[in-house]
C-alpha positions as CSV (number, residue, x, y, z in Angstrom):
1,X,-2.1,0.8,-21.7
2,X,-1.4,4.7,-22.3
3,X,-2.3,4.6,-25.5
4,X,-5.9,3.2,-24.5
5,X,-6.5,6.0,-22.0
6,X,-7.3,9.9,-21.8
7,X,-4.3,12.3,-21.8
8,X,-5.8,13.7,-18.6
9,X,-6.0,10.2,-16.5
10,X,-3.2,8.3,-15.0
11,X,-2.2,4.9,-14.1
12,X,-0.4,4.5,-11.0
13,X,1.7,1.7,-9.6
14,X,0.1,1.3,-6.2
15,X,1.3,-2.4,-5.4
16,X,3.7,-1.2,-2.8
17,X,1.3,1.3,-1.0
18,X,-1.5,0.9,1.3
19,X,-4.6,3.2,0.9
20,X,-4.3,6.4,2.9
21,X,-7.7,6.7,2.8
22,X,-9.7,5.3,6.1
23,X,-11.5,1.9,5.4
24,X,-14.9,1.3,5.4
25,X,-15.4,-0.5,9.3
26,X,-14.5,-4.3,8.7
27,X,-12.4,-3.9,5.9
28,X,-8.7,-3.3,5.7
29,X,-7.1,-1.1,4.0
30,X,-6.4,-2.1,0.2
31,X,-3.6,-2.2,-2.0
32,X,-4.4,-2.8,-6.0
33,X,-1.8,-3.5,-8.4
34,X,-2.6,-0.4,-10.8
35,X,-4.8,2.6,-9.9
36,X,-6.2,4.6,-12.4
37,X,-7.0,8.4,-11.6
38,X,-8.9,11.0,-13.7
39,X,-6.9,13.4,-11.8
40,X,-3.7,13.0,-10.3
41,X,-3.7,11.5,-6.7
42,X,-1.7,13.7,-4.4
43,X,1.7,13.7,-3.6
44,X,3.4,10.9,-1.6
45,X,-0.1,9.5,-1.4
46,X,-0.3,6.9,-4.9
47,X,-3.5,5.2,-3.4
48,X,-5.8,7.1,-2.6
49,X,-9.6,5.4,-2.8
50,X,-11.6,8.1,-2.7
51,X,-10.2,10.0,-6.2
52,X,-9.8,5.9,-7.8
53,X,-12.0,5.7,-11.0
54,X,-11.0,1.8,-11.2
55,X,-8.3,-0.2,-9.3
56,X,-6.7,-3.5,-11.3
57,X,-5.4,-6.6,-10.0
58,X,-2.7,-8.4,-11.5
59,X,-2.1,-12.1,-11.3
60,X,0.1,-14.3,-12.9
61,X,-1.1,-17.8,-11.8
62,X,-3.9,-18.9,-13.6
63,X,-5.0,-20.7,-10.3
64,X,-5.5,-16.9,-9.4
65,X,-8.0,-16.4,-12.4
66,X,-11.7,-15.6,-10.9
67,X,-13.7,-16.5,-14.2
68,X,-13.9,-18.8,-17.3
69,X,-15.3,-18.4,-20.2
70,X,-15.8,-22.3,-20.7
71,X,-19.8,-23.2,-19.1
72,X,-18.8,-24.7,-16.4
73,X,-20.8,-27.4,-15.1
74,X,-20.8,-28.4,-11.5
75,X,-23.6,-30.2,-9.2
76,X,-24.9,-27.6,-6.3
77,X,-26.8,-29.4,-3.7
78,X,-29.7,-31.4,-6.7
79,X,-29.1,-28.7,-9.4
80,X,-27.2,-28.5,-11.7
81,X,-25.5,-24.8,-12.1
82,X,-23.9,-23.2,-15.2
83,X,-21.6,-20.7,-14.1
84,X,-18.6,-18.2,-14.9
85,X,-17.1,-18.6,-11.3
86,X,-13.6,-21.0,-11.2
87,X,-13.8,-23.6,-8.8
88,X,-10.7,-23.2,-6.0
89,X,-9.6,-21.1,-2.9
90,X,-7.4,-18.7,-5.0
91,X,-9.6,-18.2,-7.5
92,X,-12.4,-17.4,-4.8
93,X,-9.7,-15.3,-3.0
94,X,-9.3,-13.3,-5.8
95,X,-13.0,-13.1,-6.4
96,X,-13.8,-11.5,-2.7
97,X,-10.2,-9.3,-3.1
98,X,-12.1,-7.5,-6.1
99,X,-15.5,-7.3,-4.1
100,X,-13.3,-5.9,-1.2
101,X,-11.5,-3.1,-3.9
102,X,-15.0,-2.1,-5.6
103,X,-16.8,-2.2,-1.6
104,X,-14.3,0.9,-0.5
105,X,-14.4,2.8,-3.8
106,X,-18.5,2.7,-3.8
107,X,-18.1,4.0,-0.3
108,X,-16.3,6.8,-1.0
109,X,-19.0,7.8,-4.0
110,X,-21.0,10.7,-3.3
């Protein structure tokens, strides 16, 4: 992806390390596959949430995936919905993981 990216910004491997950043209350404390920083993130510290400019998640099971492309069409209660969702716990898992990841950046925005 280096190619694709601004000499200035990096992309860390943060899979292995824990925000050391304090949580929003509720939440625990994330761990995205790939960070990507405008500036480097400190020292001993890879994820840091409060200097991320976007966090990605990496998943190899398409059981993992969160959207389709295909129109999906499912019954809801006596309507009929067209959506982008995938039906399926992982896939919904993966869905509130990146709510959870953009919830504690936003919170750190000033």
């Amino acid at each position: 992806m280096k190619p694709f990216i601004k000499d200035t910004w990096s992309l860390v491997n943060t899979s292995a390390h824990p925000d050391s950043d304090t949580p929003p209350p509720g939440i625990q404390r994330i761990k995205p596959d790939i960070s990507l920083y405008s500036s480097p993130p400190p020292a001993g510290r890879p994820c840091k949430s409060s200097m991320m400019d976007l966090c990605i998640e990496a998943k190899l099971s398409s059981l993992d995936e969160p959207f389709t492309m295909q129109d999906d069409v499912y019954l809801s209660g006596l309507n009929t919905v067209h959506g982008i969702e995938r039906k399926g716990d992982r896939a919904r898992d993966t869905r509130g993981q990146l709510l959870t990841y953009m919830h504690v950046i936003q919170c750190h925005q000033r």
